[in-house]
N, C-alpha and C positions, 0 to 999 in steps of 0.2 A: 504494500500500500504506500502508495507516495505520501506527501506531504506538498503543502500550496507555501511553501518556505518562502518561493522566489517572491510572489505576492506579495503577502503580509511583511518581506523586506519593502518592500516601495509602501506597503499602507503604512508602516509604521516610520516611514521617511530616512530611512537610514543609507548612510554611503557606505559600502564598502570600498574597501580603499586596495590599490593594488598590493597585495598579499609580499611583508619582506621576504627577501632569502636569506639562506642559512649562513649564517657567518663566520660557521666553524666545518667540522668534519662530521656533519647528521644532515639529516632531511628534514623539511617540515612537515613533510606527509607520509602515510604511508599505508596502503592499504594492505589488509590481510585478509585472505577468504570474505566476509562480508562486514570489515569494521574497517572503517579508517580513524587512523592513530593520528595525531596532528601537535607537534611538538611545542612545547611552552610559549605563547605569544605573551610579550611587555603591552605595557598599556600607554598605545603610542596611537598620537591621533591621527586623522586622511591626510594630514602635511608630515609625517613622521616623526613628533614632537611626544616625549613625553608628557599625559595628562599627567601626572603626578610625580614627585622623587622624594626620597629619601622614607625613612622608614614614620610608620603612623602615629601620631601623637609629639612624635617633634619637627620630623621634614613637613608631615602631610597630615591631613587629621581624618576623621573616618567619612565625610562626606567626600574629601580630595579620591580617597583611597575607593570608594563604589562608583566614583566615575570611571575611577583606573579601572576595575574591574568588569564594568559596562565595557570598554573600552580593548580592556585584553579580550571579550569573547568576540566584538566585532570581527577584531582580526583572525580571531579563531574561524568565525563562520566566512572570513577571504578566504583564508588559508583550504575550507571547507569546496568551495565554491570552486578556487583551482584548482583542485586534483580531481572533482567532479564533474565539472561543465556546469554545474547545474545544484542547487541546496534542493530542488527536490528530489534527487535522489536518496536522502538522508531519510531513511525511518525511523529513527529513534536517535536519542543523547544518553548514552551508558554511562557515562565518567565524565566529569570535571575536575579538576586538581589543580586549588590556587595556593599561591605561594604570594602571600604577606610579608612585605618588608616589616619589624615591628623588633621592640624591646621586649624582652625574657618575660616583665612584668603586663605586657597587653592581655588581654583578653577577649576582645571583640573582632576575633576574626569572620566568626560566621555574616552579622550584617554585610561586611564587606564585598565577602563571596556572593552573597545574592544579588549584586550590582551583574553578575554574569548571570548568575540560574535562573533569574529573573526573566534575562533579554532571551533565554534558553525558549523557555517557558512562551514567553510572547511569541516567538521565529515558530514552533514548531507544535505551540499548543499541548498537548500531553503528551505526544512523542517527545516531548524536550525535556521531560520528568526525566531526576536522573541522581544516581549514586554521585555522591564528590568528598575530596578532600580538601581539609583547608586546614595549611601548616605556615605557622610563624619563619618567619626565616631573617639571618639577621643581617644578609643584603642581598641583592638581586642586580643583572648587569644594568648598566648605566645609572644606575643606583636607582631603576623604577621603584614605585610603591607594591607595583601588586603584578603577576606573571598566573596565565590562566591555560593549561594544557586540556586537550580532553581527545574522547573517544567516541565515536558514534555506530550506529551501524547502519549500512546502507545496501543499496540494492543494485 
């Protein structure tokens, strides 16, 4: 069963933005039998700027920090979109795994995370329900706020 992804991209007004490359020795994509794997997107906006930097509660604070993470699934669903042709091939959202810039003492990771499961949620309707993790970490490259990988599976 498909999904009307591509759609509800335009109804919900959103750009995606040409999808970065890998800037090391990995892929950003990768499909396996019927899942595509799509490796940690920063939360970086359509001009390739960090929304956010530094870690939450001293660089960024947690509103800074759900846009980052709005922001890293954007680039998730490019990233999505180039290895497919197309978001509706996507039947479901398995995994999301965010990575929080944050000191030892935060605690408010999860609102953060839902700046992506949210926009998951909105793209794909209840295909977009989905397992995630959300780990403190205590930096991320370019010293983003927040870094959002996930798993889907598709057809």
């Amino acid at each position: 069963m498909t999904t009307n992804a591509e759609a509800r991209i335009s109804e919900l007004g959103l750009m995606l933005p040409e999808p970065p490359k890998s800037v090391a020795n990995y892929v950003a994509t990768k499909i396996s039998g019927n899942q595509l794997y799509i490796s940690g997107q920063l939360c970086l906006d359509i001009e390739g700027t960090l929304v956010s930097k530094g870690a939450v509660s001293t660089g960024a604070t947690i509103e800074d920090a759900v846009a980052a993470s709005r922001a890293c699934a954007i680039n998730v669903l490019a990233q999505a979109r180039a290895a497919l042709g197309s978001l509706d091939r996507v039947t479901g959202v398995s995994q999301l795994r965010g990575y929080i810039a944050a000191h030892a003492d935060f605690a408010d990771h999860a609102p953060i995370m839902n700046g992506a499961s949210d926009l998951m949620v909105d793209v794909f309707g209840d295909a977009g329900r989905h397992t995630r993790a959300t780990v403190g970490v205590s930096s991320l490259p370019l010293q983003a706020s927040v870094e959002v990988e996930a798993i889907f599976e598709i057809e």
